[in-house]
N, C-alpha and C positions, 0 to 999 in steps of 0.2 A: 189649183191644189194649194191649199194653206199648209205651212212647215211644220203638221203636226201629223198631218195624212204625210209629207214628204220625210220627215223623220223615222216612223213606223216603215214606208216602203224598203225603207234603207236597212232597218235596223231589221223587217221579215226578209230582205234577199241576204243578211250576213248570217241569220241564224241557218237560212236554209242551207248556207254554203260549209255552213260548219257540224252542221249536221248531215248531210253525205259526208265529208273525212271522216266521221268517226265511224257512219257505216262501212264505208271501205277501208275501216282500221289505219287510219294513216294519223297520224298526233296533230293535232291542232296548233298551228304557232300564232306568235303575236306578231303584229309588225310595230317597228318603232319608228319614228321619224332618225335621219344619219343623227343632226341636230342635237338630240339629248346623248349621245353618246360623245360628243364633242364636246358639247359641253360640263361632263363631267372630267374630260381631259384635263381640258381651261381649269376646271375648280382645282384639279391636284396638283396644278400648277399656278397658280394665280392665287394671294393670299390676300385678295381684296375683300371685304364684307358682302358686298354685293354685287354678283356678276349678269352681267348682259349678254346676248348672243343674238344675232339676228340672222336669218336664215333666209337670204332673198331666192325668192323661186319666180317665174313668169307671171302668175296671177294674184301671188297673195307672198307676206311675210311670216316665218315664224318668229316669234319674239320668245325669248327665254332668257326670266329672273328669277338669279337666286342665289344661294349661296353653296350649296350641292344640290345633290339630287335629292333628299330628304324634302329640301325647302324649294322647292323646283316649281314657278308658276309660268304656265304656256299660254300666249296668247296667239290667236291669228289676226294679222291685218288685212285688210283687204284690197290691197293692192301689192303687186310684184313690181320685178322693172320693166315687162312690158307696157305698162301706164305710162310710163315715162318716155319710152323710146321714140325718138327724135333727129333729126340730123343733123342735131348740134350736141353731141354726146357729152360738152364739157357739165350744159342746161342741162340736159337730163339726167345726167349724176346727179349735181346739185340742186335740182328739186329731189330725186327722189331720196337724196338724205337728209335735206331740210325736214321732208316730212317722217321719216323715219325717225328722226331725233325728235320731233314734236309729240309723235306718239308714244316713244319711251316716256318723254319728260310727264306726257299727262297718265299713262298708266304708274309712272312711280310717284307719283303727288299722289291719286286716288289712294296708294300704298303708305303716304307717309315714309317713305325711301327717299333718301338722294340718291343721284346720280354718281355712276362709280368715273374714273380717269377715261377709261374706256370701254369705247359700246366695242365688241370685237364680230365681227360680221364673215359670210361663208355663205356659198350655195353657188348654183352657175349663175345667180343674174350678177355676183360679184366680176363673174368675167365680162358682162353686157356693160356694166355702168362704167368700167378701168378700162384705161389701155394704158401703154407706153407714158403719155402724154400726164392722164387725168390721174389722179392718184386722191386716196381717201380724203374728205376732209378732216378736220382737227376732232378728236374725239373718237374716230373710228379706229378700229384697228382691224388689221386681216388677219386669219387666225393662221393663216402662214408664216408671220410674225412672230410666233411663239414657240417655233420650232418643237410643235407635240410629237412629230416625225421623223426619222433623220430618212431625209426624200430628197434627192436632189433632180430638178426636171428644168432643162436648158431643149428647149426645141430644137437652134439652130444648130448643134451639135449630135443631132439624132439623123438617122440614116434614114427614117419613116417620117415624115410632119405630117401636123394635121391638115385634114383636110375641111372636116365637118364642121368647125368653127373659127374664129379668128384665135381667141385663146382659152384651152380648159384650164390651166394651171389652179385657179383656186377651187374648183372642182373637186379636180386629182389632189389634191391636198388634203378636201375633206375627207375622201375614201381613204386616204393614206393613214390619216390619223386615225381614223376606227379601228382600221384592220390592225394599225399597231401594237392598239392598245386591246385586242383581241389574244394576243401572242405573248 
């Protein structure tokens, strides 16, 4: 199946699913990635020309440049930080943001953009590549960083810990800022 028959598949199972909702009268919504609403956060706060966002998920990256949402351009990369995972977690941060910052650098050349202070980065693979230990390199920032939330989440001081992973924090950060900025 060539990606023209596999685009069509896709795009006849969403009309069909949107067409039962309206048969059974129910409203049609969009979905958005968290990512753009985060990143209009970062613009109303952050007076840089050009913002970056990167958005590591397991399989793939989203990348988002711009200056708001007006000027808002999304890319997908094609890899997450399961590519990377390793059991030497300091190397597998450190490749997977070598190559993260190499992909910035050649999508904002192709744009005639430089490069802003910082890429600010978010999603769960940001809890996969960090622990205690490893910490962003030079260029990155976390957008827990920026306090878009007033959140505070100290684990060992909770009466419940987690169990499902080692740390959600920058996770629960992202959802925190959306929903803030919902209110």
């Amino acid at each position: 199946m060539d990606w023209y028959e596999l685009f069509m598949q896709k795009k006849d199972f969403i009309k069909s699913w949107t067409d039962t909702l309206e048969i059974v009268n129910l409203p049609i919504i969009g979905l958005v990635p968290a990512s753009v609403h985060v990143f209009d956060s970062i613009t109303s706060k952050i007076t840089e020309e050009i913002t970056v966002l990167l958005d590591i998920e397991s399989s793939e990256t989203t990348l988002l440049i711009g200056s708001n949402l007006a000027k808002l351009n999304s890319y997908k990369l094609p890899f997450g930080y399961s590519l990377y995972l390793t059991d030497n977690l300091k190397k597998s941060s450190k490749s997977y943001f070598e190559r993260a910052l190499n992909s910035v650098k050649l999508i904002m050349k192709d744009s005639n953009q430089e490069l802003p202070l910082n890429i600010f980065v978010m999603g769960k693979g940001l809890d996969k590549l960090l622990d205690s230990e490893i910490t962003l390199p030079k260029g990155f920032q976390s957008i827990s960083n920026l306090n878009l939330a007033n959140y505070l989440y100290n684990p060992k001081t909770m009466q419940i810990h987690e169990i499902g992973s080692q740390s959600i924090e920058n996770s629960l950060y992202s959802l925190v800022s959306i929903l803030s900025s919902c209110v």
